[in-house]
C-alpha positions in Angstrom: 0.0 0.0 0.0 2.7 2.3 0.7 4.6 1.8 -2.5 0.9 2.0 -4.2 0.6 5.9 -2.4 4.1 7.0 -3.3 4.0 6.0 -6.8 0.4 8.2 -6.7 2.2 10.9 -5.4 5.1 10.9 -7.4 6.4 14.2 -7.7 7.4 13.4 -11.4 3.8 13.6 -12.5 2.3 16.3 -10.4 4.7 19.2 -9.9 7.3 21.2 -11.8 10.7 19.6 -12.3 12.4 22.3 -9.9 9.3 21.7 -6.9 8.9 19.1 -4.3 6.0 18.1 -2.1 8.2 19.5 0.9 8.3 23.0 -1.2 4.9 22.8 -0.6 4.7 21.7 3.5 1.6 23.4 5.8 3.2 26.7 7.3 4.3 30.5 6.9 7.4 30.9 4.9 9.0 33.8 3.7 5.3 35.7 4.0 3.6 32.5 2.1 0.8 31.1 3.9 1.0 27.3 2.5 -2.6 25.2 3.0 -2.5 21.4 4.3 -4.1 19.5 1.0 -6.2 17.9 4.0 -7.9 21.1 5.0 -10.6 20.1 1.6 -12.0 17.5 4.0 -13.8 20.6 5.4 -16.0 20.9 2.4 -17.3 17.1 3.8 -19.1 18.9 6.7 -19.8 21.9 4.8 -21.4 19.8 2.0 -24.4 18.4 4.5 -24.6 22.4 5.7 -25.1 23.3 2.4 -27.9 20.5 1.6 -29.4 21.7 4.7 -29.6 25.1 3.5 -30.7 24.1 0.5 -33.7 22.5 1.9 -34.5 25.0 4.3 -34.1 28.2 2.1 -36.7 25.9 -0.8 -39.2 25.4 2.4 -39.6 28.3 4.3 -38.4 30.9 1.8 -38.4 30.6 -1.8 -42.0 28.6 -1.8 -43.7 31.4 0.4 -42.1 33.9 -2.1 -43.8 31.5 -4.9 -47.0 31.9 -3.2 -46.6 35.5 -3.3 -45.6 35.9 -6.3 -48.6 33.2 -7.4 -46.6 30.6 -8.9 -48.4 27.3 -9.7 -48.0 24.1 -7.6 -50.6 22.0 -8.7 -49.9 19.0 -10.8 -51.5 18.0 -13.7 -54.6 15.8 -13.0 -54.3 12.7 -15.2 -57.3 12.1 -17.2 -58.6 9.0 -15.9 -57.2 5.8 -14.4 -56.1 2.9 -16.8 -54.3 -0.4 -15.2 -53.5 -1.0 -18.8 -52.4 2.4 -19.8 -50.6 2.5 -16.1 -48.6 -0.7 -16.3 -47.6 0.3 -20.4 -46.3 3.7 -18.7 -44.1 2.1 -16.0 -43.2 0.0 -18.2 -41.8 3.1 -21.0 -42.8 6.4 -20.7 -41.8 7.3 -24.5 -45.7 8.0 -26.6 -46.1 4.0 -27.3 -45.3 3.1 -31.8 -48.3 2.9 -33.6 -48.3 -1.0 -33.7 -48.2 -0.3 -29.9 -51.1 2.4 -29.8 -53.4 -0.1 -32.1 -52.5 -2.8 -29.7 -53.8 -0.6 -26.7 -56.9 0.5 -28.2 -58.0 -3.3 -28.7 -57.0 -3.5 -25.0 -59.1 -0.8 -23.3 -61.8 0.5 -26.1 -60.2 3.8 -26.4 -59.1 5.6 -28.9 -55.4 6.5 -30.0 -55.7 10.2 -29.8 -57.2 9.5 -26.2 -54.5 7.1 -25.4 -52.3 10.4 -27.3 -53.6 12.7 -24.9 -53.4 10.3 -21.6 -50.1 10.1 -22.1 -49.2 13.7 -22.7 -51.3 14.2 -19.6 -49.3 11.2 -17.4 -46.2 12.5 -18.4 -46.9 16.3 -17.3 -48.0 14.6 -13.8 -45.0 13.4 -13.4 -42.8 16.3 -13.8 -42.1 19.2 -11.7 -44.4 21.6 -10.7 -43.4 25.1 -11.6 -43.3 25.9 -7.5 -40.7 22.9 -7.6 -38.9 24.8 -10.3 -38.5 27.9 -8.8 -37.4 26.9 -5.5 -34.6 25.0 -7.4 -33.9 28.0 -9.4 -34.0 30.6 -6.5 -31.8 28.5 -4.4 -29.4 28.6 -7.5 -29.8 32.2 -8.2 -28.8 33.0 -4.6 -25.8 31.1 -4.5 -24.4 32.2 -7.0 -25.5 35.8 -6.3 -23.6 35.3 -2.7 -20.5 32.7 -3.8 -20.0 35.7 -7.0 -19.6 39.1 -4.8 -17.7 36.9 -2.0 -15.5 35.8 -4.9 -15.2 39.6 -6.1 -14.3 41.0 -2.9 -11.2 38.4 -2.5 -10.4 38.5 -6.2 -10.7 42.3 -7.0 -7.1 43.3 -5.5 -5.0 40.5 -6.7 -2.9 41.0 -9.4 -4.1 37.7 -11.1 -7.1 39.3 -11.8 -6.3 42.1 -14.1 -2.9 40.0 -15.7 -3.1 36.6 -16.7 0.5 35.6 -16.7 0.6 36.4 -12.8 -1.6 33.0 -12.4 1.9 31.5 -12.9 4.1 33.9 -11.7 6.2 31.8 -8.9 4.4 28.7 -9.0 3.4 26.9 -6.9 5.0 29.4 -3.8 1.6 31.5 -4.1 -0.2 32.1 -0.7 -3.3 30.6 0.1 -5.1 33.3 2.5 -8.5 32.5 4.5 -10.6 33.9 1.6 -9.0 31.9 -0.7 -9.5 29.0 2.1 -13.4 29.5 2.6 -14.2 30.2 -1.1 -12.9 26.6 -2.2 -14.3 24.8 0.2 -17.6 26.2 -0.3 -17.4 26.2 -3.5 -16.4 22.6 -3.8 -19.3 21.6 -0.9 -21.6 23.6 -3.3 -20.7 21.2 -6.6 -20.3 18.2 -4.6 -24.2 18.6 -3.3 -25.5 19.6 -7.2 -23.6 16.5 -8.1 -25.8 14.5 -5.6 -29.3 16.5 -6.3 -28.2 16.5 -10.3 -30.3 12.8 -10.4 -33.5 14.9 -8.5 -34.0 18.0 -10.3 -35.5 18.2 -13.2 -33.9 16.7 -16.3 -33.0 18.4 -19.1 -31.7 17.1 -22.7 -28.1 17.9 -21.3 -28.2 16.0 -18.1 -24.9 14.0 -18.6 -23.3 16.6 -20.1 -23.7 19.0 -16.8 -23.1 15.7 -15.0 -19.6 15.8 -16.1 -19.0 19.4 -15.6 -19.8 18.7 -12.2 -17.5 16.4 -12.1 -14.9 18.2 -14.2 -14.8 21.5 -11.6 -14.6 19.3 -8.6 -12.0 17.3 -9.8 -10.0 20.6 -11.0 -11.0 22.2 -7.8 -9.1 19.4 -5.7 -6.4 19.0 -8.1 -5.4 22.5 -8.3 -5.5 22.9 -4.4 -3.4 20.3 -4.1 -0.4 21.4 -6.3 -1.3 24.8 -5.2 -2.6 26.5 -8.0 -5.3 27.9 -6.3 -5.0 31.2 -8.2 -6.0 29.6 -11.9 -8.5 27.6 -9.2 -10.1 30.7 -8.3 -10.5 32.8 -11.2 -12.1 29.8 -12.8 -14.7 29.7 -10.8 -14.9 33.2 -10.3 -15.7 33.3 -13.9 -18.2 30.8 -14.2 -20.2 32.6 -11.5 -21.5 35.6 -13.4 -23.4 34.3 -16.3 -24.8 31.6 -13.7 -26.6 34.3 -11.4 -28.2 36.2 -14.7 -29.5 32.9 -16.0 -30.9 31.8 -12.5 -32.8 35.0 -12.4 -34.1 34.6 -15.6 -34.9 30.9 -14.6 -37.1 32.0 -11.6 -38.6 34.8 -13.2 -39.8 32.9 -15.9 -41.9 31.0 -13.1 -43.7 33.7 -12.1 -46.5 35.7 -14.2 -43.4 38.6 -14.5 -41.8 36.3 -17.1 -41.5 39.4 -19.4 -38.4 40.5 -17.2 -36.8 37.0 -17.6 -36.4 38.1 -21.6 -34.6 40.8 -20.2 -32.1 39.1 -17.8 -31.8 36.4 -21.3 -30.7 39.2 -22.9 -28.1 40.5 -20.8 -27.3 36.7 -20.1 -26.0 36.2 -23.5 -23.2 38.8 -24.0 -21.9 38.1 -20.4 -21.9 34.0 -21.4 -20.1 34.8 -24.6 -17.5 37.0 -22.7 -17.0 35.1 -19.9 -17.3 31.0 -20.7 -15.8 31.8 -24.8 -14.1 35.2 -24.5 -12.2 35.0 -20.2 -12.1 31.4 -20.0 -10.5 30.7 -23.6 -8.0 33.3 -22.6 -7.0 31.8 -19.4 -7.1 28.2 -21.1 -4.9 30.2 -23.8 -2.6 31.1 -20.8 -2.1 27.6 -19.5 -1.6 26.0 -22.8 0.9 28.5 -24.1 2.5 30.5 -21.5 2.9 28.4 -18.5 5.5 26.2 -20.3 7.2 29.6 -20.7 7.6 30.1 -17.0 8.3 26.3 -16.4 9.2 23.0 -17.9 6.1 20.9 -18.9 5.2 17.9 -16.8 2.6 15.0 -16.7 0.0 17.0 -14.5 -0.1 19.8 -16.8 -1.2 17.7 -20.4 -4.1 16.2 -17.6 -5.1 19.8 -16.6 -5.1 21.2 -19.9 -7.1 18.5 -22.0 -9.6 18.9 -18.7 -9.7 22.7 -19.0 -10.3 22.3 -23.2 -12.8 19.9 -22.7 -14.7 22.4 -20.3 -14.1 25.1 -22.9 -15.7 22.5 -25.6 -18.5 22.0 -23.4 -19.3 26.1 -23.3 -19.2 26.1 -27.0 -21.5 23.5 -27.4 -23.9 25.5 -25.0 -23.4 28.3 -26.6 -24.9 26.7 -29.5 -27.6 25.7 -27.5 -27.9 29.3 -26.1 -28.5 31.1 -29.5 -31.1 28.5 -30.5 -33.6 29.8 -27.5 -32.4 33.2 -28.4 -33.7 32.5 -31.9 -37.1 31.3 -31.1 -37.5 34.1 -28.4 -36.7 36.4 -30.6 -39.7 34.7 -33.1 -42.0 34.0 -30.8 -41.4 36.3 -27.4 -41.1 33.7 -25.3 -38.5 30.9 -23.3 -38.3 27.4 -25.4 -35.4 25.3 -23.5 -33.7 23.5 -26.1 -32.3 21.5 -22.9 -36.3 20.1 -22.2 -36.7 16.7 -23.3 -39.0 17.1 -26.2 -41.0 14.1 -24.8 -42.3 16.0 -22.3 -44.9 18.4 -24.0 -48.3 18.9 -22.2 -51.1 21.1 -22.7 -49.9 23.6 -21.1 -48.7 26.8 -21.8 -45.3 25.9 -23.4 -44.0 29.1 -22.5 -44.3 28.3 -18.7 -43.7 24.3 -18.9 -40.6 24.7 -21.1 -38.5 26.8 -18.7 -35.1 27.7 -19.5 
């Protein structure tokens, strides 16, 4: 086991050729605060806080403000009850073939656009209410509302900030401060519990895809804290925060009846997306590729962390893609369409309030 750890740990693979894991030893040294790699455990504890929170703040906050605000919380009443239709439902909720529909309606006497319209209607009963939604999406919205100006105040007067190539400037002898402390492990608590309630919210078209961003940040969270570069850590994150609180405003506001003002947050969402996730992020992944190896010789743990960090950057641009499509059809039609809704999951319903972005 212990020849199994060190040849984990091998120094080879995860630092610089000129840095050792004793360069990197818990203390205060010549005005560098250096972290234990341990100290992440915290965002364990901080994880159940946060589910806690979570649960709390949907309860006895963001519901009441749904009430106010006269969201809707009833289900969809299914038309009638059908042990045939029922156990051909659990069974596939997909709208049966039409060998499968003619089967049905020599079954139970009814006819397919009934059995059509069942269907629709079993489905929509099954989803989340639009109360369920905005709870989710107010609980996201505040987060990253609070986890964005906490970021800002520790980010705004470091140098890294305003000059890329400062991310690497003496790595990985960069001082890791109690904001800098707090803001990972929070942040890392806060990904670890979407990870967990990713299989419970409601499921959009992309729901591996955000799955393995999930995944992607946490590891690059942990990974970067261990080898100390907490600073590319950071701004990362940092980054990803803005376009997240304007599109989790327009995401509860579109729950409410003043959806008009969720075009508006859409359509400041889009430039900030574009500059931030394309324009910040593909300059920082720039940074990484191209000048680190400037600054340092290249080593194992930097091809892992760049193809990571591409990937990522791949992901955006697929949303982004994604992102102009319901652009497109609010421009045509004045209204929210996610392209990220399964398209199995159409009811009667107003499309513009069941299909929220």
């Amino acid at each position: 086991m212990e020849k199994i750890l060190k040849n984990f740990w091998n120094e080879k693979f995860w630092l610089p050729g000129n840095v050792t894991w004793k360069d990197l030893e818990p203390g205060i040294r010549d005005g560098i605060i250096y972290r234990n790699y341990n100290d992440l455990l915290w965002s364990i504890p901080l994880t159940i806080i946060i589910i806690a929170l979570r649960f709390c703040c949907i309860k006895y906050c963001f519901k009441p403000l749904g009430q106010i605000l006269e969201v809707k919380s009833k289900k969809v009443k299914i038309p009638f009850e059908n042990a045939v239709l029922e156990k051909m439902y659990k069974k596939c909720k997909k709208l049966p073939t039409n060998l499968e529909l003619v089967s049905l309606t020599k079954q139970t006497d009814i006819t397919i656009r009934e059995i059509e319209r069942w269907w629709r209607k079993r489905r929509a009963h099954d989803r989340p209410t639009l109360m369920d939604k905005f709870g989710e999406n107010s609980w996201h919205f505040s987060f990253y509302t609070l986890n964005f100006i906490f970021g800002l105040s520790i980010l705004w007067n470091s140098s890294w900030l305003w000059n890329f190539i400062d991310i690497f400037r003496d790595f990985p002898r960069h001082s890791l401060d109690n904001g800098l402390w707090w803001y990972y492990n929070i942040t890392l608590a806060f990904y670890t519990s979407q990870s967990v309630f990713h299989f419970f919210e409601t499921r959009r078209k992309d729901f591996w895809q955000m799955f393995i961003h999930h995944i992607l940040t946490i590891t690059l969270l942990i990974v970067s804290w261990t080898v100390n570069a907490v600073r590319s850590g950071s701004l990362i994150v940092f980054v990803h925060d803005i376009a997240d609180v304007l599109l989790e405003g327009g995401k509860s506001l579109n729950c409410t009846k003043y959806n008009k003002f969720a075009s508006i947050l859409f359509a400041a969402f889009i430039p900030v997306w574009i500059i931030t996730r394309l324009g910040i992020f593909s300059r920082i992944v720039y940074s990484g590729i191209f000048e680190f190896p400037t600054v340092f010789p290249i080593y194992p743990l930097y091809y892992v962390l760049a193809i990571m960090n591409v990937f990522l950057l791949t992901m955006h641009i697929v949303w982004t893609y994604m992102i102009f499509q319901i652009a497109i059809k609010l421009i045509r039609h004045n209204k929210f369409e996610d392209v990220r809704s399964s398209t199995e999951d159409e009811s009667d319903s107003d499309p513009a309030i069941e299909q929220v972005l």
